[in-house]
N, C-alpha and C positions, 0 to 999 in steps of 0.2 A: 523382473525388477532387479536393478544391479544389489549388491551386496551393501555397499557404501550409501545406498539411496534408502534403504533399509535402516541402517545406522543413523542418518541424518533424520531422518521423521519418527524415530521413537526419542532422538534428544528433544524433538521441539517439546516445550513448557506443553503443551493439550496433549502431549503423545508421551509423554516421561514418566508418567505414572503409572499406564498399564498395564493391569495383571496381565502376565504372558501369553493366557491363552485370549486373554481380550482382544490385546494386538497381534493374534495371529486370525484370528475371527473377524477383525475390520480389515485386514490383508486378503483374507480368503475368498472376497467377489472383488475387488483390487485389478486394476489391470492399467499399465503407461502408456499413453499415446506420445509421439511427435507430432510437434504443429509446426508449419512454416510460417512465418510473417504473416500479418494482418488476419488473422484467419478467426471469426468469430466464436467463443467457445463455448459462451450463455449468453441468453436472451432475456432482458427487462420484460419481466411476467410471466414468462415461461416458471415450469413447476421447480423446485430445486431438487435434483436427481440424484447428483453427485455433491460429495465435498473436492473441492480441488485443494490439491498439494501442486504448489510449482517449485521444482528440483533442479530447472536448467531453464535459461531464457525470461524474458520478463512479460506481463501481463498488464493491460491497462483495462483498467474498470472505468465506466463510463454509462451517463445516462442519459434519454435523449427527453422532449416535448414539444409539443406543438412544431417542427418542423428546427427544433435548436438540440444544441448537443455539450455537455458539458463533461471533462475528466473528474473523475472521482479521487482517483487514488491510483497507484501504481505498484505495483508487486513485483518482489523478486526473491529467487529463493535463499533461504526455505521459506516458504510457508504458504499458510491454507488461504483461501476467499471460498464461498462466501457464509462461513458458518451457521447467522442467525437463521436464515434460509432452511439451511439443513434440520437443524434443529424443530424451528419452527413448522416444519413443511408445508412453507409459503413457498409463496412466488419470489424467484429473484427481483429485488428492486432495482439491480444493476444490469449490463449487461458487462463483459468481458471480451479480451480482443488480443492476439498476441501480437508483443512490440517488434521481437524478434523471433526467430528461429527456440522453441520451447518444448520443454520435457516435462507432463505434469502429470502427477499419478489421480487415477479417479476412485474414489471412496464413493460406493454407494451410501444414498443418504438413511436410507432403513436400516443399515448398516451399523452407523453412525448413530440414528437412533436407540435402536436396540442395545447396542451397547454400555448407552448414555444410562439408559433405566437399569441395566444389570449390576456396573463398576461403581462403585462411589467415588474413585478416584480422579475417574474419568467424568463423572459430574459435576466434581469439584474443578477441575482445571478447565472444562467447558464454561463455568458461572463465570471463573476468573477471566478467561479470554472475554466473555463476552462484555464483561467489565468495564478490560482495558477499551477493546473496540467504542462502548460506551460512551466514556471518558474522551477518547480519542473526537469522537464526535461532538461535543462540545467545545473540545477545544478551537477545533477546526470553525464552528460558529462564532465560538469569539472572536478566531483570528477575522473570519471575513466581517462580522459587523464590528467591530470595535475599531480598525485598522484599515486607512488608506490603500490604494494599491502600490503608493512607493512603499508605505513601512509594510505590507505582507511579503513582499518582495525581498527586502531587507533581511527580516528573518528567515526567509526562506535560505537565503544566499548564508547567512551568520551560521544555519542551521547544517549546509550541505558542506558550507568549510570546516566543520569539525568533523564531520562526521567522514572527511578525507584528510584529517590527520591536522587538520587546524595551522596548514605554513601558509595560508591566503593564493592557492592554485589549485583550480582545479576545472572539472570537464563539467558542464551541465547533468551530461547524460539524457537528457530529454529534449524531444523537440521543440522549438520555441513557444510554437502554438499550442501542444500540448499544455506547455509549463503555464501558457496566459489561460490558458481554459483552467487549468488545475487552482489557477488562484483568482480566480475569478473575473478576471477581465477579458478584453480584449485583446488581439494581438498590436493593436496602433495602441491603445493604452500601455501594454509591458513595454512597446519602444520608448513611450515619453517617461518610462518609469528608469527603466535602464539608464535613457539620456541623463534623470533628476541623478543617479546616483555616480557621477562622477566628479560631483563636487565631493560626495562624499568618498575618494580614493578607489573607485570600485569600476573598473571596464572589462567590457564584455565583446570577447571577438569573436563570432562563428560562435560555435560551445565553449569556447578558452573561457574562467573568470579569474581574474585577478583581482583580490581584497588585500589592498595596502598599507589599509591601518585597519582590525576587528572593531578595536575600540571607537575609532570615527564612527566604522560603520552604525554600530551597535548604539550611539549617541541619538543617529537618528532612529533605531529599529526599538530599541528600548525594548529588548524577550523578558519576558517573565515566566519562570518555572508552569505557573499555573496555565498557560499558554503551549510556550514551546518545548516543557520538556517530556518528553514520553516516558520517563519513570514514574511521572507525577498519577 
């Protein structure tokens, strides 16, 4: 494990508090893989084994039924998927998939556990992640029942121009299909969704977006902290 890859997963908020010999003990059955593209990393039901840390590359969570498939969430480093799993030593509810070319370290979950029961520190930053994740979950339910698929869209777009420096340019980074799976529609829905929003100053070419007024946008998106903001 590089030096700097080490630095970075004891800054994360669930790894920052560990007594030293904690995080040398959840290091100690520890071991990096490289993944190339597409390459499946868990399986929806399978046991959960490991905790995953991703350090390089990015990671799409996804989960299927009856013959349908849907994105979850999208990962990039730093950080862990799928915690409750580990924790819990259930079954993954998700599966995982890399986007691209990925670097992610494997935390055995016994590991993980045992340590959970020793640290209090580490109990404590575990309850809080799991919290947030919590949280996060709900929010995610309001946005898809409360909100059309132009206005999740909307926030989506209001969401990912700030979070690239807020000048109204920037790259999707995702692929379409993915992004219309990730908010619930379809992919001919995200296009009539996309088409609705260029009355509101908003075009979209290839992965280019261009948001030409936030405030327009944001007339029709209407975000509310309770919703969209992830400190909340």
């Amino acid at each position: 494990m590089r030096r700097n890859e080490l630095a970075e997963i004891q800054a994360l908020p669930l790894f920052s508090g560990l007594r030293d010999d904690s995080f040398e003990s959840l290091l100690r059955g520890a071991y990096v893989q490289n993944f190339p593209p597409q390459i499946e990393l868990i399986r929806e039901g399978d046991p959960a084994d490991f905790l995953h840390v991703v350090v390089e590359g990015t990671v799409e969570l996804f989960a299927s039924w009856n013959g349908r498939e849907t994105t979850m969430a999208t990962v990039r480093p730093i950080a862990t998927f799928i915690l409750a799993a580990t924790i819990k030593d259930g079954p993954y509810l998700m599966s995982a998939r890399t986007v691209e070319k990925a670097r992610i370290i494997l935390l055995p979950s016994i590991d993980v556990r045992n340590i959970f029961e020793a640290d209090a520190n580490f109990a404590k930053a575990i309850v809080l992640e799991l919290s947030q994740c919590y949280r996060s979950v709900i929010k995610a339910s309001k946005d898809m029942k409360l909100r059309n698929s132009v206005e999740r869209l909307a926030n989506y777009l209001l969401k990912k121009d700030i979070e690239n420096g807020g000048n109204g340019q920037f790259d999707l980074s995702i692929e379409k299909r993915r992004l219309a799976s990730y908010l619930g529609m379809t992919a001919e829905n995200l296009s009539r969704a996309i088409k609705s929003l260029k009355d509101y100053g908003v075009e979209i070419e290839g992965s280019k977006v261009t948001i030409k007024s936030a405030e327009t946008l944001g007339s029709l998106a209407k975000p509310t902290p309770l919703i969209d903001d992830p400190a909340y």
